[in-house]
C-alpha positions in Angstrom: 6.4 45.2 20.6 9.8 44.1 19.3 9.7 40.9 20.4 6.4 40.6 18.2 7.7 41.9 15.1 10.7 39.3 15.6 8.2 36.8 16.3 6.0 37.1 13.6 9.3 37.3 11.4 10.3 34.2 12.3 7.0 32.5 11.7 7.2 33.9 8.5 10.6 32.4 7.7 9.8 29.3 9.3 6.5 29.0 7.1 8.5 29.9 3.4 11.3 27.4 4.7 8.9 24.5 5.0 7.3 25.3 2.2 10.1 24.7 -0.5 11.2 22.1 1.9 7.7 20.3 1.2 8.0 21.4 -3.1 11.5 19.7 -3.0 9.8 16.3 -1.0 7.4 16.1 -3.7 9.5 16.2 -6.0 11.1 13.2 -5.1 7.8 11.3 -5.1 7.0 8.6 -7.5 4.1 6.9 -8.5 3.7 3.3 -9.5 1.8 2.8 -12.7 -1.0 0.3 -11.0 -2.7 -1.9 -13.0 -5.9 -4.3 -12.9 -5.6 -7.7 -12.6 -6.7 -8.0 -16.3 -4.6 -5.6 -17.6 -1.7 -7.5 -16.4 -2.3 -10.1 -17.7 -2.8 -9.0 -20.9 -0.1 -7.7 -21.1 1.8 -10.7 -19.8 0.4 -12.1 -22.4 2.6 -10.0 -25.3 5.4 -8.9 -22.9 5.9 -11.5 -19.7 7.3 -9.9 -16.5 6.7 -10.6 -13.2 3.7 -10.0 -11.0 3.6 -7.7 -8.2 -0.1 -8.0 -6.3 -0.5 -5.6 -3.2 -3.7 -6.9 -1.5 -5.5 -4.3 0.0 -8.8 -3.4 1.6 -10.4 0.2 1.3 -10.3 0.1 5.4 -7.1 -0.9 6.1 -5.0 1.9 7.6 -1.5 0.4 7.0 -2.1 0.2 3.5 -2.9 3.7 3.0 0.3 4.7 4.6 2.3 1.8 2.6 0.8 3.6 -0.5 1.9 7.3 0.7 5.3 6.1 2.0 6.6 3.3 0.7 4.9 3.0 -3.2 5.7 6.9 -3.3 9.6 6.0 -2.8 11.8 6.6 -6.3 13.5 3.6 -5.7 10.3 1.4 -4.9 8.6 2.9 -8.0 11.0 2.6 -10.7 12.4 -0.9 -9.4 8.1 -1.7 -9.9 7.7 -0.3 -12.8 11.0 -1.8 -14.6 10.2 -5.4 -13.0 7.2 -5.9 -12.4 3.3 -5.6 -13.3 2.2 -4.0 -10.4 -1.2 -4.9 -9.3 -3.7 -3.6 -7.0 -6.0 -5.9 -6.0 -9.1 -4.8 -3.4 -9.6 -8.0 -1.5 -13.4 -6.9 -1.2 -14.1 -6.3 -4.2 -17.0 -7.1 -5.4 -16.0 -7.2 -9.3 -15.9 -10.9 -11.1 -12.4 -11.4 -12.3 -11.8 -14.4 -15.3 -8.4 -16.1 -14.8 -7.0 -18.9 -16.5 -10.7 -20.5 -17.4 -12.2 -19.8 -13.6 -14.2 -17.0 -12.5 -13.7 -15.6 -9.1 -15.7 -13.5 -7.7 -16.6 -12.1 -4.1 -18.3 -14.2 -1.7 -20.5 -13.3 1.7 -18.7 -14.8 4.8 -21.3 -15.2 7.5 -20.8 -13.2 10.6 -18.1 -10.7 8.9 -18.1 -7.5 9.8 -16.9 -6.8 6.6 -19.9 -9.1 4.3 -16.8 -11.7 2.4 -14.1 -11.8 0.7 -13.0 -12.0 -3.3 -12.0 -15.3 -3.6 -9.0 -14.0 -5.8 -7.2 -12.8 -3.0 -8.2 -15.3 -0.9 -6.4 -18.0 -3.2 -3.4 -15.7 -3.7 -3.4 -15.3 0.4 -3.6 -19.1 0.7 -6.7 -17.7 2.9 -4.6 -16.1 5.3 -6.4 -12.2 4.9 -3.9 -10.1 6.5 -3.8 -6.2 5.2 -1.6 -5.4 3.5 -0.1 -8.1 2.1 1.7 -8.1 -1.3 2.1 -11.3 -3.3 4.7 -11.8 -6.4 4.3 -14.4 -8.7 6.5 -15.4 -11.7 5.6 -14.8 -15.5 3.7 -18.2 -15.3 1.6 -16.8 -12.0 3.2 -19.2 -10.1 3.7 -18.0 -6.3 7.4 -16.6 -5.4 6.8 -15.2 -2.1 3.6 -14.2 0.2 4.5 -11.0 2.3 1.8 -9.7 4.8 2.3 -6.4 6.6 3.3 -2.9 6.5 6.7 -2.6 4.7 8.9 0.4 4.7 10.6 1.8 1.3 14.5 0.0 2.0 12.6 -3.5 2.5 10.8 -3.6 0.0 13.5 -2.2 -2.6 15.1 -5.7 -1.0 11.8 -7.7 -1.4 11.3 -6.5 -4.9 15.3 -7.8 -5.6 14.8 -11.1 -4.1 11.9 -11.8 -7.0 12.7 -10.1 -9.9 16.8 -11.0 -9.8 15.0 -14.6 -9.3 17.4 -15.2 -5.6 14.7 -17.7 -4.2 15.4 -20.0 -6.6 18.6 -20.1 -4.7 17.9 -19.0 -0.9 15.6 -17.8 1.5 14.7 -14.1 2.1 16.4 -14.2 5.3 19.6 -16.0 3.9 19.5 -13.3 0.8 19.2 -10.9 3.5 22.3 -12.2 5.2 24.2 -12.7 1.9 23.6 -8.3 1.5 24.7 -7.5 4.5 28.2 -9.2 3.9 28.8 -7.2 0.9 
């Protein structure tokens, strides 16, 4: 009976203990302000900044945790938010988006298990459809760098310096990668 009544107070300690341990985690959790693709670039048009386009499908596993882990990171977030216009951009979306004078819209692929593509993404992706991947482009939407796969929160602090502090006018990733570590 004693061993019961320490058991169940220790359960209950455990239980309060990972509860302010889970209020103090989310906390720390940031979100990024996401925009549309139009909304960007609207405002690019009155305030230019650099693009930030995660490509994403509704299915795609990976992405979900690169939203809850990595897009949810402080760091990540406000580096975004300061930088960037961060866009998220379905690539199955079935929603016409004007750009620069063309329309792109989604498009059935025959034989896809999925039914096609939106041709937006598909141009950004240079037709490589690979979830996630995230896409900067410059003020101009000129392509810096094409990034496919899940990231965690440190890399992609780093992948988010490499654009916005413009190093790849300069180096590679992997060569700015090399330069950090010797500091």
């Amino acid at each position: 009976m004693k061993y019961l009544k320490y058991s169940f107070l220790l359960a209950i300690v455990a239980f309060v203990s990972f509860s302010f341990t889970q209020l103090e985690t989310s906390d720390n959790v940031a979100e990024v302000n996401w925009l549309t693709w139009e909304e960007a670039a609207k405002l690019n048009e009155t305030t230019p900044k650099k693009f930030f386009v995660d490509v994403y499908t509704s299915w795609c596993g990976w992405c979900k945790v690169m939203d809850k882990k990595t897009f949810s990171d402080p760091k990540v977030a406000a580096y975004l938010g300061e930088h960037f216009y961060a866009v998220k951009l379905d690539a199955e979306s079935r929603k016409d988006i004007m750009h620069l004078g063309n329309k792109f819209e989604f498009v059935e692929v025959e034989g896809s298990r999925r039914g096609g593509i939106h041709m937006l993404a598909y141009s950004l992706l240079e037709g490589k459809m690979s979830y996630p991947t995230v896409v900067t482009l410059n003020e101009n939407f000129e392509r810096i760098a094409i990034s496919p796969g899940f990231k965690e929160a440190p890399m992609m602090y780093n992948e988010l310096r490499f654009a916005a502090e413009e190093h790849y006018k300069n180096s590679n990733f992997q060569e700015f990668m090399a330069s950090q570590k010797s500091k």
